[in-house]
C-alpha positions, 0 to 999 in steps of 0.5 A: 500500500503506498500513501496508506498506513495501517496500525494497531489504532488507526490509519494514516493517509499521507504521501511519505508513507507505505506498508507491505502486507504478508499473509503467511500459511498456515503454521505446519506448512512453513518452516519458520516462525512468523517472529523468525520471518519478522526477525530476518526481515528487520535484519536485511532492512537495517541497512537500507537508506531512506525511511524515517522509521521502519516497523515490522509488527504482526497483525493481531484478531486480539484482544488484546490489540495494540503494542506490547510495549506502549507509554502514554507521555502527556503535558501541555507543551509539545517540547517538554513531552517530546523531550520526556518521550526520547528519555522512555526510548532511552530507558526501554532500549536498555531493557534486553529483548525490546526493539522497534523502539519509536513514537508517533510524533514523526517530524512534519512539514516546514513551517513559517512563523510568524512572531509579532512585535508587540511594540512596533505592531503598537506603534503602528495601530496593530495587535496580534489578533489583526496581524493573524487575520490580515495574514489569513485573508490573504492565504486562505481568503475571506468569503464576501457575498455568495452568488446565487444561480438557479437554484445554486449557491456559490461562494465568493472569496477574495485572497491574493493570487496564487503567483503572490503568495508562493514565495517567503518574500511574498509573505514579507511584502504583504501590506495590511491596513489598519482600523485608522486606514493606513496601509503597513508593509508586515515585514515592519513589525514581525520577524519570521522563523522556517521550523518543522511543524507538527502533522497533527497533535494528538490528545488522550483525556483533553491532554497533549499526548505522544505514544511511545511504543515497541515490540519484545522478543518473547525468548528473551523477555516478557511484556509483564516484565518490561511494562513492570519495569517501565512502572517502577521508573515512572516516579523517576521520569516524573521528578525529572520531567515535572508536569509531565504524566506517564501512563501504560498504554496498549496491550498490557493496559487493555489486558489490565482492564480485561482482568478485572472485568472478567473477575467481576464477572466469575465472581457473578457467575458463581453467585448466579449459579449459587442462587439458581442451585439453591432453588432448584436444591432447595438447600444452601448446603448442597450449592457450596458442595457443587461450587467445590468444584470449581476451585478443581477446575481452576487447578486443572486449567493452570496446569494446562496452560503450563503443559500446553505452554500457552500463556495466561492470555485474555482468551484463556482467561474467557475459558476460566470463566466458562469453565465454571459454568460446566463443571459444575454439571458433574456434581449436580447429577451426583447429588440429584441422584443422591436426593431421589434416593432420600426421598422416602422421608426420615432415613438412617445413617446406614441408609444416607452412607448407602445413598452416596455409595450408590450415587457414585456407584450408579453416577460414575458412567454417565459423569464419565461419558457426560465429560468425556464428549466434552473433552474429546470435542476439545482436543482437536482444537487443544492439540492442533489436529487439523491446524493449531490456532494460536487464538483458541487453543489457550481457551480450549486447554483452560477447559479440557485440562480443567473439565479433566482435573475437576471430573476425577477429583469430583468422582471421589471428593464430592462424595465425601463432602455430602458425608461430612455435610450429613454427619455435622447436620446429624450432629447439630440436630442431635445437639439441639435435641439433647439441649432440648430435653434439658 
């Protein structure tokens, strides 16, 4: 794409940009790695002459979206933040594995400025405000009248010619009147200054704001440990640049915020289930058992992202979530059937250690099966049969490993967790009963 810039939060339409796309295969069919491709491309790049700025990334179908690496330096002037921003660069190129380390203040177009003499401007009946629109009119134009044709309206703007206002010499001899009608050269009063300007100025909660942002090397280092890194130099940055705030940005932000949105919603989850449990059981007791097993599935799914070797990504953290709402299937059957087999009204102690032994005796095959469809139904999306999916796999491992790990630990715990509810109950009725009689 030339004149077409495409990044993680936006798109550029400018001349002095391009951008070339890849679309690689699928991973069993290459034999490098899309970060070895990056790697071999940034090393025959290096030495080309030319561009300001060269950045390889991977296009991500997040979340999380964004740099791995991104810091949010904000302020009111635009020196002392570009100022503060080249000394974040400087701090992360110290950090082993990061790279592609830059902002997106680029250096802009030539600009003129123009800086009135306050006292010369005085003398001669003008004021900043009439210098800039004197300036304006004649560039831009003013709009006079409109001419009207038909039902057509056009407007009718008067501004200097354009073979008048091409050249720094034409903005010199540019001569403007002031309120009292005469007519004064603008070279008189104000001096110029050619600097670079910025293209644009970009602004996060109402404040000036340049990005500074970067890629890591996974084998050498993690985005928790960098951003970690960055946030215990801020208070440094901060006494040496006053005025000026840094923020976390991209990725590692928007994880952040993903993390505690989704803990809010387990936590609601499990008190949505608790309450549906609880009518349907007609108990409070039998729920918590139930609700035992999550804490096996959360067990079960940590351990499958260390055997996988995915990481504790947002996706993953989705399974968690789901998870909870389907291991608690097992545990419910098992105790459904322990209630029908109470049914008959006041029972023995032998007759309750009978019904539990025959929940779990006669509830294994279906708890078994019930899981086992679930789980094999998820494998080829945990192991990559037919094509790994980088995206998915971790949410598939988060619930097969979990699904594995609570169906074996329920078969023999949650047996022994309705015994220990029955024998406290019995004893707590048998308390009151002989206090009763006292």
């Amino acid at each position: 794409n030339i004149g077409l810039l495409q990044s993680h939060q936006e798109w550029l339409t400018r001349e002095n940009v391009g951008q070339v796309l890849f679309q690689l295969k699928p991973i069993e069919e290459r034999t490098y790695t899309t970060d070895e491709l990056i790697r071999m491309m940034r090393e025959h790049t290096a030495r080309i002459s030319g561009p300001t700025y060269v950045e390889f990334y991977k296009v991500s179908g997040g979340p999380p979206v964004g740099k791995p690496i991104s810091v949010k330096v904000e302020g009111r002037y635009l020196e002392e933040i570009k100022t503060a921003s080249l000394a974040v660069q400087d701090f992360l190129k110290t950090i082993p594995g990061t790279h592609s380390i830059g902002d997106d203040f680029p250096p802009g177009k030539d600009e003129i400025r123009i800086l009135v003499d306050d006292d010369k401007a005085a003398m001669y009946g003008f004021n900043n405000q009439l210098v800039a629109l004197n300036v304006r009119y004649a560039f831009d134009g003013l709009k006079v009248t409109e001419y009207r044709e038909a039902d057509d309206e056009v407007d009718v703007v008067v501004k200097y010619d354009q073979a008048n206002r091409t050249r720094l010499d034409d903005v010199l001899n540019l001569r403007i009147t002031n309120p009292a009608g005469n007519t004064v050269a603008l070279r008189e009063m104000v001096r110029f200054e050619v600097t670079t300007g910025p293209d644009e100025i970009k602004r996060f909660d109402q404040q000036r704001t340049i990005i500074v942002g970067g890629e890591i090397d996974e084998s050498l280092t993690s985005m928790d440990k960098v951003n970690n890194g960055l946030l215990a130099a801020f208070p440094d940055l901060e006494r040496r640049f006053p005025g000026i705030k840094f923020k976390i940005g991209g990725q590692f932000e928007e994880f952040m915020n993903i993390f505690q949105n989704i803990g809010a919603l387990f936590v609601l989850s499990l008190i949505l289930i608790f309450l549906i449990l609880g009518t349907q059981f007609n108990s409070y007791s039998q729920p918590i058992i139930i609700l035992t097993t999550v804490p096996f599935a959360l067990i079960g799914a940590m351990l499958g992202l260390v055997v996988s070797g995915n990481p504790f990504s947002v996706i993953a953290m989705y399974g968690f979530v789901a998870l909870a709402g389907i291991v608690v299937n097992d545990a419910i059957v098992m105790i459904h059937f322990v209630n029908e087999e109470r049914k008959s009204g006041e029972i023995s102690s032998t007759m309750r250690w009978r019904s539990i032994i025959q929940g779990g005796r006669l509830r294994l095959r279906p708890i078994i099966l019930t899981s086992l469809t679930t789980i094999s139904g998820l494998l080829p999306m945990a192991f990559g049969i037919g094509g790994m999916s980088e995206m998915w796999s971790p949410l598939a491992n988060v619930i097969l490993f979990g699904l594995m790990v609570s169906t074996l630990l329920t078969i023999f715990a949650i047996p022994s967790f309705i015994a220990v509810v029955d024998d406290i109950r019995h004893r707590t009725k048998k308390t009151i009963n002989f206090a009763g009689s006292n």
